[in-house]
N, C-alpha and C positions, 0 to 999 in steps of 0.2 A: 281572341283572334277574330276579328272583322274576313271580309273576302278575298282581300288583297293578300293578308297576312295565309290563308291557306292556300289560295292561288302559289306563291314564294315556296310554302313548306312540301305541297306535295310535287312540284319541279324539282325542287334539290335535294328530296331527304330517299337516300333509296333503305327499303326494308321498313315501309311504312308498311305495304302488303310482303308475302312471299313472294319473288319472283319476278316483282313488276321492280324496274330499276327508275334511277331518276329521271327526269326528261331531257332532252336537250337536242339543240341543234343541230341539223343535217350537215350544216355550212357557215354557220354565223363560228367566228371566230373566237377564240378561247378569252374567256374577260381576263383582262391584266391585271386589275384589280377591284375589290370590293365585294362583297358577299352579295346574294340575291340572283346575279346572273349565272344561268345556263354555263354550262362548258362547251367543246364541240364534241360532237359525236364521234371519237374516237375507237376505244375500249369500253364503252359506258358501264358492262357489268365489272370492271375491274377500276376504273379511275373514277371517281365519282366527280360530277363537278366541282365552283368552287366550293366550299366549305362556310356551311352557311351556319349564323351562331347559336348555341341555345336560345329555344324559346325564353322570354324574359317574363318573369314576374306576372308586368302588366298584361300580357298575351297579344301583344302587338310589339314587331318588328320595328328597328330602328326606322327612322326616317330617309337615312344612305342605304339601308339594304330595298326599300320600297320605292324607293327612284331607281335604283340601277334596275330592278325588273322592269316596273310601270315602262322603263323607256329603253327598253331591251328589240335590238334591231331584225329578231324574227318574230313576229307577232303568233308564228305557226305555233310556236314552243306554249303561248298564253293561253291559245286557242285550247290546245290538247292538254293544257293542267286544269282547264275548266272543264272537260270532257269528265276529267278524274277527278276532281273535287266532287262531281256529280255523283258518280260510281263510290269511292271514297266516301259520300253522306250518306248513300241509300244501300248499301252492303259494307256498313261497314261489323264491328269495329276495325279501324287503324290504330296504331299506336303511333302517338303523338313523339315519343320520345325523349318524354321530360325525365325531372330527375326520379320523381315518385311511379317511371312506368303506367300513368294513369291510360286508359284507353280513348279514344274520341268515335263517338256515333255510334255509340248502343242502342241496341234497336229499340230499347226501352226509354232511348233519349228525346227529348226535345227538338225537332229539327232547329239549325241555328238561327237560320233568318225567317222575316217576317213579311208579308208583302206591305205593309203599312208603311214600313221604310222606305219602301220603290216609291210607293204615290205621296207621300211628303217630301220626300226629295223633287221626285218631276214635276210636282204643283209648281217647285220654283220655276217654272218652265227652263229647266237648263237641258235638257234634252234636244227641243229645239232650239234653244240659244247655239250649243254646241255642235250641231247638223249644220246651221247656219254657217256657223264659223266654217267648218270644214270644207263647206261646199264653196265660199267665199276664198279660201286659202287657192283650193286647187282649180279653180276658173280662175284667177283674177290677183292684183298686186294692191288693193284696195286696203288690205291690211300689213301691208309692207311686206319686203323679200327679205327673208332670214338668211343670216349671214352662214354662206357653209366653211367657215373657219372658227366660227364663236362656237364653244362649246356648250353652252347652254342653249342658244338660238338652235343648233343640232339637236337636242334634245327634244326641241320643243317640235322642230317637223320630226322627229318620231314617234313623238304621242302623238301628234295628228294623225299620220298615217298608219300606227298601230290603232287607234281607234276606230276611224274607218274600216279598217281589215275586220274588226273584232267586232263591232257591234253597226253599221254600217252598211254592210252587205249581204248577201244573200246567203244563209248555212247552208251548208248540207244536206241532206236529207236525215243523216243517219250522227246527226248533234242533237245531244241533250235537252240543247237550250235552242233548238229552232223550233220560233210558237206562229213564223209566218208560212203563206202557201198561197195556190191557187184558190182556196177557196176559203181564205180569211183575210181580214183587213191589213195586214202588214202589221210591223213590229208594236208601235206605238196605237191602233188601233187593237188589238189582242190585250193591251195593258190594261187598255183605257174597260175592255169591258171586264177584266179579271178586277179592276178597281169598284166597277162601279156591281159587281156580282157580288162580292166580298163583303163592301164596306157601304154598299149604295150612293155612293159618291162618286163623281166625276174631275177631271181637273178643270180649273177655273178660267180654262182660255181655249181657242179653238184652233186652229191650225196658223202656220204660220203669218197668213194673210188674215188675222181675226175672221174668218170666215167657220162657221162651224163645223167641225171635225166628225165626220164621217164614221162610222163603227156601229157595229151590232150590240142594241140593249139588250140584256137579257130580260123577256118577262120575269124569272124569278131569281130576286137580289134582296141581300139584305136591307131593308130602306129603314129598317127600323135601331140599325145598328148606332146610330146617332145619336137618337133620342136614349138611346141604351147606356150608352158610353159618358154622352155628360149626365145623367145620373148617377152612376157609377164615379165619374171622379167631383159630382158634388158631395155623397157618400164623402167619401174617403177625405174628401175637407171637412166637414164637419167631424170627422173622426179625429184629424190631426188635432183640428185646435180644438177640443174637448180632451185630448190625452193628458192634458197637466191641470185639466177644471178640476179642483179642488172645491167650489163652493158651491157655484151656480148649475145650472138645470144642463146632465151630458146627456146627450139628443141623438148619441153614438148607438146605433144600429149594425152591429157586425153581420148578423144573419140576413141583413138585406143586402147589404154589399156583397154576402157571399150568394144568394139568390140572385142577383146582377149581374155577379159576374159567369153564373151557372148559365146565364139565359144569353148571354152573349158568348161562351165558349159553343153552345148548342146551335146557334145561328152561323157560327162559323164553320163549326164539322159539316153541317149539313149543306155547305156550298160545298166543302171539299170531298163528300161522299164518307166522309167517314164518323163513326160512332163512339163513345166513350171520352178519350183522350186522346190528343194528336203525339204521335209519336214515328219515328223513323223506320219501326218494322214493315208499314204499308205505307210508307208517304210518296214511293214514286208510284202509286198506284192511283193516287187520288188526284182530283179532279183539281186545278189549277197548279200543282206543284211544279211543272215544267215553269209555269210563266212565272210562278211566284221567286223561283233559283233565276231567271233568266233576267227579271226585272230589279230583283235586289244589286247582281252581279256587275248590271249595266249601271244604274242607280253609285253604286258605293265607286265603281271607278271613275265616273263622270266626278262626284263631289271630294274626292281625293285631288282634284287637279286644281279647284279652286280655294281649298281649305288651308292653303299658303300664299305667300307669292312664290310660284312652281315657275320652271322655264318658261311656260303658255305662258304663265298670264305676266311675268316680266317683256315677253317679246312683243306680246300685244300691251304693254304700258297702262296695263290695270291694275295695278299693284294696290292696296288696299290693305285696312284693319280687319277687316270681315272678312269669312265666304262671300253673303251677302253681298258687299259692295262690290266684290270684287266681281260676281255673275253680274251684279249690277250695271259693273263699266264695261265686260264684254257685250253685255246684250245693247247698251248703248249704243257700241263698236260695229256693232253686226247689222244694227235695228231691228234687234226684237228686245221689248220690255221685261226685264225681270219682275215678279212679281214683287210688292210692297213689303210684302211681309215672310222674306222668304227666311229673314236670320231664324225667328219662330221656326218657322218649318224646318231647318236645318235641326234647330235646336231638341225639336223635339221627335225627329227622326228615329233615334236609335233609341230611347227611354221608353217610345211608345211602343215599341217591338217586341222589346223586352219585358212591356209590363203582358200584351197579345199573347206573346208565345207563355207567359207563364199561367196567364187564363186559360187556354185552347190545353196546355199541357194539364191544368186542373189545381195547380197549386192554390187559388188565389180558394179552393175550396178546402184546405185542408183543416180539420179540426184535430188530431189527434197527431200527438202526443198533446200538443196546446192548440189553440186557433191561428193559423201564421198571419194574415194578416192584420189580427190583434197584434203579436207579436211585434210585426214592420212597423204601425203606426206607431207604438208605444216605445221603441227603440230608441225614440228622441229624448225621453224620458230623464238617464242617467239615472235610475235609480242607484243609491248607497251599495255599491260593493257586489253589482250585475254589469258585468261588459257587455255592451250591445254585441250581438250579430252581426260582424261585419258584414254581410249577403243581404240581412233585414235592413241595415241603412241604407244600402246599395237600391234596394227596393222601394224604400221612402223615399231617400233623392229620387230617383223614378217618375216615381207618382209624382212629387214637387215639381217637377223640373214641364211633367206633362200638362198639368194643372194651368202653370204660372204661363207657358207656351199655348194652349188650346185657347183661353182667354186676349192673350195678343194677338193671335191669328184668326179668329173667329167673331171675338168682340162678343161674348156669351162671355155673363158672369158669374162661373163658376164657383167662386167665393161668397155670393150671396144668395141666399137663402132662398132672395123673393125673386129673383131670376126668374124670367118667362122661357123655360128649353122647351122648345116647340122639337128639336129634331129634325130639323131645315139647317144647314147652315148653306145661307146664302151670300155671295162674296162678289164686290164689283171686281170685274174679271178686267186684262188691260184696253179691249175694246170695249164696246159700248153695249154688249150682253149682260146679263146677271145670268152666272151660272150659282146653281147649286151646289157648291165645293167647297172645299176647305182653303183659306187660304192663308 
């Protein structure tokens, strides 16, 4: 289940906790049809809304249950299930309500998301691409007047102005996920320095007018996390392709890779204030977890809308094979440049979160009962009458997927040996800068 998909579950499902019922609208009128949408606020401890399906297999929601939310005409309802997804991760357990009763957010769990996901996503600069748009919608006819009898064109000014509402505006005081104020740089400047605190990277462009973007550096940031990490996945290549060397000289080093990635879980606790292994018992207590939930949340719904051709990007006649191309032909639209290389960046978005969170959690050190990431890399193996681990493949695609993506968007060659990884990655940015980022 991505964010979206728990945003959906904990709106409709009541007796996830005792006593908190499902969520729903003050006023917004009863869905006629299709799962995903809110009810109205009737009986709510007695009528539950509509009837939303077993979670599926894959842990992600159909595609029709995730549009009729995403473009669900009270944004209030969105607002207060991300309130409680937040509550829901950091006290939980919930019960999920599958078939096995499995529980979700044990305090001995791994929190789900990773901030690495937010700053590869918004490197494609779609954050400002999509501000632009918005701001461009509600000034002006520049991008054409959506027909209010087409029902997709409907849809589409609804995610406009559900997004606005949701990430756009000013919160609360008393929201989870508000990381601005009087005395911080607004939303996208708080990102930028949880990015560059984190991971010692910044995003590869500067504000909307390529003029440089404004925001507080932290003097103490990971800057070494770089030089850290493609070490780490040149390791883990020379690992893969030495798993089936049967003749020649394996150059496979498993205790430095688990030394690698000790020293990079360590650099990371240590921005987030915490010790040991990251986990959910103290994670709203620790030092970027507001922005790291606030930037994933914003991040995963922004790249849901482009990851089709969705009502947006059919109205604005961007339609496209890719994400990619398709931010590509809004930011055209808009004029602001999507980055070059942002299919990479998509691509390697969620694989490299997943491989983070399972470092920071401590797996990637486990030796006992075997060593697991021996285990992963040798998965490919097929040895005689051993079934791989499916969770071990899932983990070597991973690493593959991060590998073959870090070298298309960086241009460091990972796969060779005599690679110069200085730990810079430098990236011509779409003005005439060279930042320091990833692109």
């Amino acid at each position: 289940m991505d964010f979206i998909d728990h945003l959906i579950f904990t709106t409709n499902r009541e007796n996830v906790r005792d006593n908190y019922p499902a969520l729903l609208s003050d006023y917004a009128a009863a869905a006629p049809v299709g799962p995903g949408i809110p009810g109205r606020d009737t009986v709510p401890l007695i009528t539950p809304p509509v009837v939303l399906p077993v979670i599926p297999d894959t842990g992600s929601y159909n595609a029709a249950t995730r549009d009729n939310y995403i473009f669900y005409e009270d944004p209030s309802v969105i607002d207060k299930a991300i309130q409680r997804h937040w509550f829901d991760m950091t006290r939980g357990p919930i019960n999920l309500l599958t078939a096995d009763g499995t529980p979700a957010f044990e305090g001995t769990d791994a929190p789900p998301y990773h901030l690495i996901y937010a700053y590869m996503i918004e490197n494609t600069r779609i954050a400002q691409i999509i501000g632009r748009l918005i701001h461009l919608f509600q000034h002006d006819e520049v991008l054409g007047v959506a027909s209010a009898t087409d029902p997709m064109q409907q849809q589409a000014v609804q995610w406009i102005n559900n997004t606005e509402s949701l990430f756009f505006k000013t919160l609360s005081n008393t929201s989870y996920r508000n990381i601005a104020g009087d005395l911080r740089f607004g939303p996208e400047g708080e990102r930028r320095n949880a990015y560059q605190r984190m991971f010692g990277m910044e995003l590869a462009f500067g504000d909307p007018s390529n003029a440089e973007f404004a925001y507080y550096k932290a003097k103490t940031a990971n800057r070494e996390f770089v030089l850290l990490f493609e070490q780490l996945l040149a390791e883990l290549w020379q690992a893969y392709i030495n798993a089936n060397n049967t003749s020649g000289a394996n150059t496979t080093d498993y205790q430095r890779i688990i030394d690698m990635a000790t020293k990079i879980r360590q650099i990371l606790l240590a921005r987030r204030g915490g010790n040991g292994t990251l986990t959910l018992s103290n994670y709203r207590y620790m030092n970027l977890s507001r922005q790291e939930y606030a930037s994933v949340g914003f991040m995963t719904w922004l790249m849901y809308i482009v990851s089709t051709d969705s009502p947006l990007v059919n109205f604005l006649g961007c339609q496209a094979n890719t994400a990619s191309e398709r931010l590509d032909n809004i930011g055209k639209k808009v004029g602001l440049e999507a980055h070059k290389k942002s299919q990479a960046l998509f691509d390697m978005a969620a694989p490299m979160a997943t491989i983070l969170r399972n470092i920071e959690f401590g797996t990637f050190e486990l030796t006992a009962p075997s060593v697991w990431i021996r285990n992963v890399i040798e998965s490919q193996r097929g040895l005689p009458g051993v079934t791989p681990d499916p969770a071990e493949r899932d983990a070597l695609l991973d690493i593959l997927t991060v590998i073959n993506n870090w070298e298309k968007a960086t241009g460091h060659k990972i796969k060779n040996p005599e690679a110069n990884i200085t730990g810079t990655v430098r990236v011509q940015s779409n003005g005439a800068r060279v930042n320091p980022a990833l692109n």
